[in-house]
Backbone as a chain_set.jsonl record, in Angstrom:
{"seq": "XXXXXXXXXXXXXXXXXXXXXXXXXXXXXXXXXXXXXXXXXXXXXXXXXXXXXXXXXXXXXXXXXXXXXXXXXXXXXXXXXXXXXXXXXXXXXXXXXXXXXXXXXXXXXXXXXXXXXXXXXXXXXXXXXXXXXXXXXXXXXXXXXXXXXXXXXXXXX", "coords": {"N": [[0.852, -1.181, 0.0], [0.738, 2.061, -0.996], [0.878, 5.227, 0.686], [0.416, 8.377, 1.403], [3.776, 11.416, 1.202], [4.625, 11.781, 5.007], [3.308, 14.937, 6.314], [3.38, 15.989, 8.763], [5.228, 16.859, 11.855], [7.908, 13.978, 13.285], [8.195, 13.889, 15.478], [6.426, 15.555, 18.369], [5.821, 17.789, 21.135], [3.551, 18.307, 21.59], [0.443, 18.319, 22.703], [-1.287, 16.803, 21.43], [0.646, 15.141, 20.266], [0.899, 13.543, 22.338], [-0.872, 10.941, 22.949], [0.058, 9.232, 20.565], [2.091, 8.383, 21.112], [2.822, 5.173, 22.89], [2.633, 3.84, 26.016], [5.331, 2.76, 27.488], [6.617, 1.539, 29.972], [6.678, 3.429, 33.629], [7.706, 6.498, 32.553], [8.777, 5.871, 30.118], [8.446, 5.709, 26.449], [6.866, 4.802, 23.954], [6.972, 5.893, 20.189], [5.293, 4.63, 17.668], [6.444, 4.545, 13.93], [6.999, 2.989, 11.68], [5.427, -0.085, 10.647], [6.837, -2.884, 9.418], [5.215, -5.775, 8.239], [6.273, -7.676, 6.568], [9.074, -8.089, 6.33], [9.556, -7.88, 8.775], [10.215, -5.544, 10.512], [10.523, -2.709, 12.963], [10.294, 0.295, 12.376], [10.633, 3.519, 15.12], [10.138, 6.029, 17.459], [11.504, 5.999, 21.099], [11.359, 7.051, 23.453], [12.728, 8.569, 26.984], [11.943, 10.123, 30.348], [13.158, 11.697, 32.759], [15.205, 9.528, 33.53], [16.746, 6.277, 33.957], [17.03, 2.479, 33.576], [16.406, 0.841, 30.681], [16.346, -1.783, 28.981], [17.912, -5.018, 29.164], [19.161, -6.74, 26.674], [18.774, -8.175, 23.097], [19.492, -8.81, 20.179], [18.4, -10.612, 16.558], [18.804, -9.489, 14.515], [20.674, -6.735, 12.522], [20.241, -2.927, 14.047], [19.755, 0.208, 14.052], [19.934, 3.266, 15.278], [19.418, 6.391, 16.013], [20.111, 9.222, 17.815], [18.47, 11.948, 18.599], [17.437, 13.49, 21.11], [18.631, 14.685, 24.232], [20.516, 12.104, 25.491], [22.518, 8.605, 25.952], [23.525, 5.028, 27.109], [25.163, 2.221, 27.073], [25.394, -0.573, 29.289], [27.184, -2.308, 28.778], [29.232, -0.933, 27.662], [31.917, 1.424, 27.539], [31.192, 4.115, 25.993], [29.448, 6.972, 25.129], [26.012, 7.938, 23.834], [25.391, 10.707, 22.077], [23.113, 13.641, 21.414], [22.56, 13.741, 18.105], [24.321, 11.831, 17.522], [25.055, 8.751, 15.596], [23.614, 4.988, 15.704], [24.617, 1.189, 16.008], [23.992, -1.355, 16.425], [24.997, -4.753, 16.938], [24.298, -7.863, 15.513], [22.781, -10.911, 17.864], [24.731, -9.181, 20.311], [24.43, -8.51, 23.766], [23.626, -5.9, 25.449], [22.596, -3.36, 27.469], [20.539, -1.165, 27.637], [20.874, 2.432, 29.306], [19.681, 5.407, 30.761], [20.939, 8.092, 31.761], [20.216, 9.917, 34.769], [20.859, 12.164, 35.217], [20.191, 13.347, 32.598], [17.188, 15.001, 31.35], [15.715, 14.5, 28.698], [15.625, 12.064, 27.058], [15.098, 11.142, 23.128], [15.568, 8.94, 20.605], [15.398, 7.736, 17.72], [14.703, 4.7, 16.421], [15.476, 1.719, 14.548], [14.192, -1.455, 14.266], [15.815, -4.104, 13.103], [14.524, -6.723, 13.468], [13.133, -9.373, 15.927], [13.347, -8.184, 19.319], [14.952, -9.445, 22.128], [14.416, -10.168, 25.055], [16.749, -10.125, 27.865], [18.206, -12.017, 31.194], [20.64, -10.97, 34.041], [22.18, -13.212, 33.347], [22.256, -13.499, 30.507], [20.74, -15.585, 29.595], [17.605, -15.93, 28.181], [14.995, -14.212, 28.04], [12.035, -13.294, 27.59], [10.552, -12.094, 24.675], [9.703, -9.917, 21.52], [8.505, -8.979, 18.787], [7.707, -7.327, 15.59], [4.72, -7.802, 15.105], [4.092, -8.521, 17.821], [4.235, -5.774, 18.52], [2.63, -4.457, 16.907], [-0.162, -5.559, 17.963], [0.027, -4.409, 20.466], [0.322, -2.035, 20.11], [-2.373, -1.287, 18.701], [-3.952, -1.683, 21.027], [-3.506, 0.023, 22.401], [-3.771, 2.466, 21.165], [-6.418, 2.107, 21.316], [-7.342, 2.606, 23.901], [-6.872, 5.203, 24.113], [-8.523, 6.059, 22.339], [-8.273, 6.888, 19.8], [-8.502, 4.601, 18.268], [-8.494, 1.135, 16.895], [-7.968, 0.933, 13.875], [-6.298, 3.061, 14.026], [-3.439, 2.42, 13.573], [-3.152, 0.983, 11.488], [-2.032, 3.482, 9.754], [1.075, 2.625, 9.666], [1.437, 0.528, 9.208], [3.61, -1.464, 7.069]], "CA": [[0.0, 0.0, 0.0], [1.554, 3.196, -1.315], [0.835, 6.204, 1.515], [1.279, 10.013, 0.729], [5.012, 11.46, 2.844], [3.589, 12.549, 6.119], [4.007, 16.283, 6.029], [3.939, 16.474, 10.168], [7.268, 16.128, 12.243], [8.096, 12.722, 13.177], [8.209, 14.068, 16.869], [6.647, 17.116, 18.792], [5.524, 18.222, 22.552], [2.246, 18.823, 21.333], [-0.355, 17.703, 23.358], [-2.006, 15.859, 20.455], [1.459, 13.644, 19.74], [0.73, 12.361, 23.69], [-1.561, 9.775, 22.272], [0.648, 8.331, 19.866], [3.184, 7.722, 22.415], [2.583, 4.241, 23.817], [3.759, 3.627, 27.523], [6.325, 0.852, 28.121], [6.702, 1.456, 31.741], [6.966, 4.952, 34.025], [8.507, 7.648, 31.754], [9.373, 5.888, 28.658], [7.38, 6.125, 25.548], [7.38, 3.977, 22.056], [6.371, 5.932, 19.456], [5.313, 4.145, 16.116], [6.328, 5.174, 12.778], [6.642, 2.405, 10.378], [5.669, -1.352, 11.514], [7.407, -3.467, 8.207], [5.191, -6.688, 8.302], [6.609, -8.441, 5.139], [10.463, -7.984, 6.261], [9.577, -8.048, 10.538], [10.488, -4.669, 11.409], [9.619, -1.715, 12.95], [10.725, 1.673, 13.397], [9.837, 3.909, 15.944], [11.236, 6.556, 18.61], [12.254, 5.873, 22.011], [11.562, 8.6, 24.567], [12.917, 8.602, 28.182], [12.35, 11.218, 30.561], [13.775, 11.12, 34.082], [16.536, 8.745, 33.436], [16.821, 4.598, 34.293], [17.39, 1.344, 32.959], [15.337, 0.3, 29.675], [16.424, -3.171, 29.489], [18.689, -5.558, 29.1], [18.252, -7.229, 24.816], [19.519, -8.61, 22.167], [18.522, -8.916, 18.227], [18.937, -11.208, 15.54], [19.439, -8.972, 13.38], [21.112, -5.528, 12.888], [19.72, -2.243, 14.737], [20.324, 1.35, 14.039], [19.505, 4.366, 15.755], [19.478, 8.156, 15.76], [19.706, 10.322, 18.828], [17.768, 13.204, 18.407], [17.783, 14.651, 21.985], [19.68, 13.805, 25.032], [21.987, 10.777, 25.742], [22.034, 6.865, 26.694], [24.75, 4.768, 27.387], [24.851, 0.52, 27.597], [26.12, -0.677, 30.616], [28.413, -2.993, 28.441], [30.376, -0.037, 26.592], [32.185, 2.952, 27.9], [30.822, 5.208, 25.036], [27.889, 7.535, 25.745], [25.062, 7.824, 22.685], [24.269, 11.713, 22.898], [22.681, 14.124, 20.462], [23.289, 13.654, 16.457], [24.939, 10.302, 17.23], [24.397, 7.407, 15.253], [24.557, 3.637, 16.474], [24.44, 0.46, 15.15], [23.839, -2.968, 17.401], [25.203, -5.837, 15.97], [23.175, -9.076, 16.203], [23.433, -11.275, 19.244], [24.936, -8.891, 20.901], [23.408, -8.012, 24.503], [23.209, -4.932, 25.592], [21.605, -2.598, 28.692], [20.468, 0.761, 27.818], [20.241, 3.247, 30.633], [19.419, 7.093, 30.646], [21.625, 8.747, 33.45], [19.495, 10.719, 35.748], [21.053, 14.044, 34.693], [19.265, 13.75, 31.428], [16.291, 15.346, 31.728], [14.303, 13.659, 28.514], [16.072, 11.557, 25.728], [14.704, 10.597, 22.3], [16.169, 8.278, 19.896], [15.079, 6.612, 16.708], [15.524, 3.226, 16.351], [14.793, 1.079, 13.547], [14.268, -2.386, 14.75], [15.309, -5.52, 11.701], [13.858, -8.537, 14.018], [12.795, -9.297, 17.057], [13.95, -7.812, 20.519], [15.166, -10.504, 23.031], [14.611, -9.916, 26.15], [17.393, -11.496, 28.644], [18.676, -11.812, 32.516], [21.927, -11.021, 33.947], [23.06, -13.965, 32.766], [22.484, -13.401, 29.596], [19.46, -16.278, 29.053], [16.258, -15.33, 27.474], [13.365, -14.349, 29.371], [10.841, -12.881, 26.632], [10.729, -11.473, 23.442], [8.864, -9.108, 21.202], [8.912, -8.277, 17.438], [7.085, -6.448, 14.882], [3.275, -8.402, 15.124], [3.639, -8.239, 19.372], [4.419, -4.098, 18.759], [0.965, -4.019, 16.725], [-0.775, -6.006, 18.865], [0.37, -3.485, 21.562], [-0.041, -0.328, 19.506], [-3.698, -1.439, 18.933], [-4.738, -2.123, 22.138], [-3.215, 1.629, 23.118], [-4.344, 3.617, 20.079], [-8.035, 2.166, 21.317], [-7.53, 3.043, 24.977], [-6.721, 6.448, 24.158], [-9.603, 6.949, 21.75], [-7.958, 6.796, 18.455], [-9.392, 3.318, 17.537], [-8.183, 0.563, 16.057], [-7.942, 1.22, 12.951], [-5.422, 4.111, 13.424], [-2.363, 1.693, 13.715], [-2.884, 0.668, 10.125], [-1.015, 4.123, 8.68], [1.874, 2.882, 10.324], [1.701, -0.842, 8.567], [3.715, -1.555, 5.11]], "C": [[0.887, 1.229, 0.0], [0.666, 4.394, -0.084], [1.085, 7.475, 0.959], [2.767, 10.302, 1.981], [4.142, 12.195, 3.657], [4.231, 14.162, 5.829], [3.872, 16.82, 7.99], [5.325, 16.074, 10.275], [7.143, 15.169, 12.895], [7.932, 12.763, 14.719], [7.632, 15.342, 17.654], [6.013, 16.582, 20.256], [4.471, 17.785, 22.302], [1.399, 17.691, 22.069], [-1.141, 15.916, 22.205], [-0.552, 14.499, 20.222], [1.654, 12.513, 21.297], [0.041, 11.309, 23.107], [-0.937, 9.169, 20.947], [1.645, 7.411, 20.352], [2.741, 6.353, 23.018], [3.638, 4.337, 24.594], [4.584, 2.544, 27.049], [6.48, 1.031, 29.637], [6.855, 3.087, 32.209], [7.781, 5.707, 33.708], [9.616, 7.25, 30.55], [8.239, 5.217, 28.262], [8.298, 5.036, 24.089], [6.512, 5.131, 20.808], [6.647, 6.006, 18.064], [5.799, 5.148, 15.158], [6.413, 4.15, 11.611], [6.824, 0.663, 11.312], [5.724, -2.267, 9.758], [6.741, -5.232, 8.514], [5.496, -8.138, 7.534], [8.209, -8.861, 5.721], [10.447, -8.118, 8.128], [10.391, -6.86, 10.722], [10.05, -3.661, 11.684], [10.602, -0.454, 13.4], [10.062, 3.071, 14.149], [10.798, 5.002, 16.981], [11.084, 6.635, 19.912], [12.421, 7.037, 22.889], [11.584, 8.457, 26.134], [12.741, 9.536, 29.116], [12.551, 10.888, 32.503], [14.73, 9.502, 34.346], [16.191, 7.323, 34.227], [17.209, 3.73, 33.059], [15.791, 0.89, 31.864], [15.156, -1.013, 29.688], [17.514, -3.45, 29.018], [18.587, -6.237, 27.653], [19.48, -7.825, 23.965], [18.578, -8.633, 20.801], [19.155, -9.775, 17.512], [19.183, -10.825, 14.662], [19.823, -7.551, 13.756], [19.42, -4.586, 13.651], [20.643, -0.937, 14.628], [19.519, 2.358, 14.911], [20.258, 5.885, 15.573], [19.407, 8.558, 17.03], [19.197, 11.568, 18.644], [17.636, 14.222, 19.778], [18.416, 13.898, 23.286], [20.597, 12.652, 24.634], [21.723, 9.776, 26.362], [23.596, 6.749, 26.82], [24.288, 3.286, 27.537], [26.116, 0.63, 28.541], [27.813, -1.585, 30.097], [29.546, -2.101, 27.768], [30.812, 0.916, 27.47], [31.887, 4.423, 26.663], [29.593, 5.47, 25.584], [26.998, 8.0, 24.57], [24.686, 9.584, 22.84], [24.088, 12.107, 21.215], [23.122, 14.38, 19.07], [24.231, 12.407, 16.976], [24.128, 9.029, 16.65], [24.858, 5.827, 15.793], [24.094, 2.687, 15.511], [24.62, -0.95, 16.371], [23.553, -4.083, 16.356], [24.57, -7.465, 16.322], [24.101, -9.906, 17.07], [24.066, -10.959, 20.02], [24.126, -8.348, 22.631], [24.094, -7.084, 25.167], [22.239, -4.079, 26.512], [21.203, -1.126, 28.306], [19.856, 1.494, 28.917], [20.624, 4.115, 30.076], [20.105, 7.26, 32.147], [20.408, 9.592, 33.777], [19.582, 11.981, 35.347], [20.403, 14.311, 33.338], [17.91, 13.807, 31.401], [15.041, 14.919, 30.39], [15.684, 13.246, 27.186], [15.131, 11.21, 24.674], [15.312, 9.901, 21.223], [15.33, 7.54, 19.009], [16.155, 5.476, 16.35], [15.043, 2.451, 14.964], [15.649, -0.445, 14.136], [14.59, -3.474, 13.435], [14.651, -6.574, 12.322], [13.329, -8.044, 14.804], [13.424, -8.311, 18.452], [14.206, -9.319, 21.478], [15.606, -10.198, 24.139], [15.609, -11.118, 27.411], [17.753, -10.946, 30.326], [19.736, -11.224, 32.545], [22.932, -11.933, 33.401], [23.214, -14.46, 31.176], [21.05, -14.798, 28.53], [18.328, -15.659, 28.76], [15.21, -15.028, 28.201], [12.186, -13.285, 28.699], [11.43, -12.413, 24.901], [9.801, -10.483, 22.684], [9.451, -8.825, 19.567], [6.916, -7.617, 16.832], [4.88, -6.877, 15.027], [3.016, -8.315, 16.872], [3.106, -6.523, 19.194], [3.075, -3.921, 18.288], [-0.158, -4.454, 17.37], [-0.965, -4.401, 19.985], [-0.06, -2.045, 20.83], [-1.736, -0.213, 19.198], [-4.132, -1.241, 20.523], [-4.418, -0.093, 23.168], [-3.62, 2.68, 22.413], [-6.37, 3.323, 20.508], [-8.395, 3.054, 23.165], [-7.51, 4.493, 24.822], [-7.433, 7.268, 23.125], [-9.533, 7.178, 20.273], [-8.534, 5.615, 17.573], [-8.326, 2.364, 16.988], [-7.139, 0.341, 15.212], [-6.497, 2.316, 12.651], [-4.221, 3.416, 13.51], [-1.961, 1.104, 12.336], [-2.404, 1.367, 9.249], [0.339, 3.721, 9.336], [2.356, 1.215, 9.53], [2.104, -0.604, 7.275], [3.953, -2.912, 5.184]], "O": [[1.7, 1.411, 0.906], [-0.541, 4.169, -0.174], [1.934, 7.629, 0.081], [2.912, 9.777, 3.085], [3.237, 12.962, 3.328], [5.299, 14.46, 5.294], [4.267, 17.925, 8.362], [6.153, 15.476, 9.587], [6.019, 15.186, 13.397], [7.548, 11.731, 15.269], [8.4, 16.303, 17.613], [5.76, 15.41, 20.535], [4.247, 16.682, 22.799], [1.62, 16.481, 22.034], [-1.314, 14.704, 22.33], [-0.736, 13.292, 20.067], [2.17, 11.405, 21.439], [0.895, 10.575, 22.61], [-1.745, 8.531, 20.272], [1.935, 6.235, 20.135], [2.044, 6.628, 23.994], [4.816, 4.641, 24.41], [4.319, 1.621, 26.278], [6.302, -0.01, 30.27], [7.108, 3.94, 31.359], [8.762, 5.804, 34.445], [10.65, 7.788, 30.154], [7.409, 4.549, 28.878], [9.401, 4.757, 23.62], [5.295, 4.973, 20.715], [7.431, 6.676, 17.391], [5.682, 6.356, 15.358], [5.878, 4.486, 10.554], [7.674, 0.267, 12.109], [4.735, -2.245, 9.025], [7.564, -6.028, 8.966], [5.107, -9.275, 7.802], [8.535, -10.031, 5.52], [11.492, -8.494, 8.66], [11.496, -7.155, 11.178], [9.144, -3.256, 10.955], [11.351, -0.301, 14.365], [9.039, 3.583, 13.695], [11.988, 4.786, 17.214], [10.324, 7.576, 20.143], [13.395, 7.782, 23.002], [10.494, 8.225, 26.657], [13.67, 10.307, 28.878], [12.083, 9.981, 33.19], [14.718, 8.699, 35.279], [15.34, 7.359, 35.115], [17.572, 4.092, 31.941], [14.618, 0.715, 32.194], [14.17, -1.547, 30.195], [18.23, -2.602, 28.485], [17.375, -6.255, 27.439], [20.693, -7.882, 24.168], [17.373, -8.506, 20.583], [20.376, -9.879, 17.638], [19.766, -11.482, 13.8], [19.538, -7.06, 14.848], [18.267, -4.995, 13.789], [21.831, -0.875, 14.945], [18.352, 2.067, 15.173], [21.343, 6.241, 15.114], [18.361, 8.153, 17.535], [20.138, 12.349, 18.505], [17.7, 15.447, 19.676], [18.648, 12.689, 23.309], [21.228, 12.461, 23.595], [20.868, 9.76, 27.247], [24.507, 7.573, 26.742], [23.192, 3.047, 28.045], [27.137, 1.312, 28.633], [28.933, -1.586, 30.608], [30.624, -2.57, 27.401], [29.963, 1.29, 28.28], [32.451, 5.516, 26.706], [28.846, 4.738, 26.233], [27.663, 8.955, 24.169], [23.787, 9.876, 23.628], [24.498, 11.52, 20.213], [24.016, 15.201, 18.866], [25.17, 12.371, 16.182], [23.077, 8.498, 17.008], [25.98, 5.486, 16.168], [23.431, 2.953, 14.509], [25.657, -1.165, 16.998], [22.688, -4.339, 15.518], [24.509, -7.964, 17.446], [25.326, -9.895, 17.188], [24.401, -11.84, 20.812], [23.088, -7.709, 22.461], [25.233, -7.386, 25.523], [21.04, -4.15, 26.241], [21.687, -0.111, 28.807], [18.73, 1.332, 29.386], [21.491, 4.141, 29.203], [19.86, 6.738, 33.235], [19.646, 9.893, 32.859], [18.657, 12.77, 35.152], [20.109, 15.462, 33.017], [17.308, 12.733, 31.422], [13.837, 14.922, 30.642], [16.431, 14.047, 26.624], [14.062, 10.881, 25.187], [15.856, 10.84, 20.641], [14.547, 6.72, 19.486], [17.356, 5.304, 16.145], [14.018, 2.892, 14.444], [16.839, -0.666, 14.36], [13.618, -3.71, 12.718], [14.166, -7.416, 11.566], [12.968, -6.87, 14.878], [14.269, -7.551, 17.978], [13.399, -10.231, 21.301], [16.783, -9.969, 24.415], [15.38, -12.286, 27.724], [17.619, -9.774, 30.677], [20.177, -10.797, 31.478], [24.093, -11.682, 33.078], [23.916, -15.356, 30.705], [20.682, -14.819, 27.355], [18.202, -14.574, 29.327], [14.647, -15.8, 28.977], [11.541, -12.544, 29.44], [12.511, -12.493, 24.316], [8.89, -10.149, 23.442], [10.609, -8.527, 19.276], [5.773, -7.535, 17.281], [4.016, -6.001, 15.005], [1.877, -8.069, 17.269], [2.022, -6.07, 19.56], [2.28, -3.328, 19.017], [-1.159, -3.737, 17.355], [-1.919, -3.631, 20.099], [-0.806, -1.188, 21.303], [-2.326, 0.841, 19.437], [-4.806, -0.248, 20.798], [-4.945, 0.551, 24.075], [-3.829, 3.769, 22.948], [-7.305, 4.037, 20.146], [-9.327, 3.792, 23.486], [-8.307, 5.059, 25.57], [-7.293, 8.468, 22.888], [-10.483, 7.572, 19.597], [-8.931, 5.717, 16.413], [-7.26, 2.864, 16.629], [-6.012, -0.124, 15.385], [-5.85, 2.425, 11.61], [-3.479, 4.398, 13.545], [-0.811, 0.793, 12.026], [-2.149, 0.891, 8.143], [0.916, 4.761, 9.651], [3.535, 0.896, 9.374], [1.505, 0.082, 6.447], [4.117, -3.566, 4.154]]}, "num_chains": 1, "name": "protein.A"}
């Protein structure tokens, strides 16, 4: 299905882009922009605000991102992710991303190729999530918040 280019911005304050935002837990935000169900991926941006631990992950396949405001950091690297940096997570690698405290709101686009794999400290598996969980999930939050349905389908190619 061919789409027109969106002519909003991909990110704003605005009261109205609160409801696109799905939660993931207290003060970080997913929000959709393209869920790829032919190829399993999705991309989307990544908003933290008051700093912590996201999780702990891994992917089977590559993973890029964009920082667009503030800064992250994985617990496994001494490099710090901040604004206009690009990254790149190489599969099977695992990986912690935390927001320091002093950053008062990060955002980052990510573009997901697979799944996510959620793991312990020790590095075993303990969930997962790809592109058909995220719509699942983006439904069930685009209806709670009044949008319906239906609105999760400009976001499917």
């Amino acid at each position: 299905i061919r789409r027109p280019p969106r002519s909003t911005p991909l990110y704003s304050s605005a009261a109205s882009d609160v409801y696109k935002r799905q939660p993931l837990s207290p003060g970080r935000w997913s929000r959709p922009l393209c869920y790829n169900i032919s190829q399993g991926y999705w991309v989307h941006l990544t908003k933290v605000i008051g700093g912590g631990f996201l999780s702990r992950h891994r992917h089977p396949a590559p993973v890029h991102g964009f920082v667009i405001k503030g800064s992250w950091r994985y617990l496994e690297h001494d490099w710090v992710a901040k604004e206009g940096s690009y990254l790149f997570e190489p599969p099977g690698e695992i990986h912690t991303l935390v927001v320091d405290e002093s950053c008062e709101e990060m955002i980052t686009l990510f573009h997901n190729s697979g799944a996510l794999i959620y793991c312990d400290e020790d590095g075993n598996t303990v969930g997962s999530t790809d592109v058909f969980d995220r719509i699942e999930a983006a439904k069930k939050h685009f209806i709670k918040v009044g949008l319906g349905e239906e609105y999760v389908n400009q976001f499917i190619r």
